[in-house]
C-alpha positions, 0 to 999 in steps of 0.5 A: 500500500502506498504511503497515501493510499485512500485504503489506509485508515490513518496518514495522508490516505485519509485526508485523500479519501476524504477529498474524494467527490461526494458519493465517490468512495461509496461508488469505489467501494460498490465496485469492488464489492461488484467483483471490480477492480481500482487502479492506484491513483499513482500509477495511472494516467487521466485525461483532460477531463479527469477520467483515468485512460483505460489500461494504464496503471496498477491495481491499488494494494489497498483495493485488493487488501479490502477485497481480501479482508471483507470479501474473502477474495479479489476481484475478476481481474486480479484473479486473471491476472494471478492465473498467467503466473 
């Protein structure tokens, strides 16, 4: 998890969560509870109007720590991902 990850329940990530649109973390946490995934917000690329490119970044180590602690699992594209190993 990075240093400011908006997973982390203390630190700089708070404050990041916090910054968030109203509504946006529920949409985040939604996603992932949906078998989806979340990009870290340091590996990824947006364009001009915010919106992160497609394909671009890494999977965010909290997201998937989340998944893991409150759903038993990650979600579809970490899990097709760990297959090609």
């Amino acid at each position: 998890m990075c240093d400011n990850c908006p997973f982390d329940r203390k630190g700089q990530g708070v404050h990041l969560r916090q910054s968030l649109g109203r509504g946006r973390w529920a949409e985040i946490l939604a996603h992932l509870r949906a078998d989806g995934h979340f990009q870290c917000h340091k590996t990824t690329d947006f364009d001009d109007d915010g919106e992160a490119k497609r394909n671009t970044g890494l999977l965010c180590a909290g997201s998937l720590e989340w998944q893991m602690k409150r759903l038993g699992h990650h979600g579809q594209l970490a899990r097709i991902m760990a297959s090609f190993k």
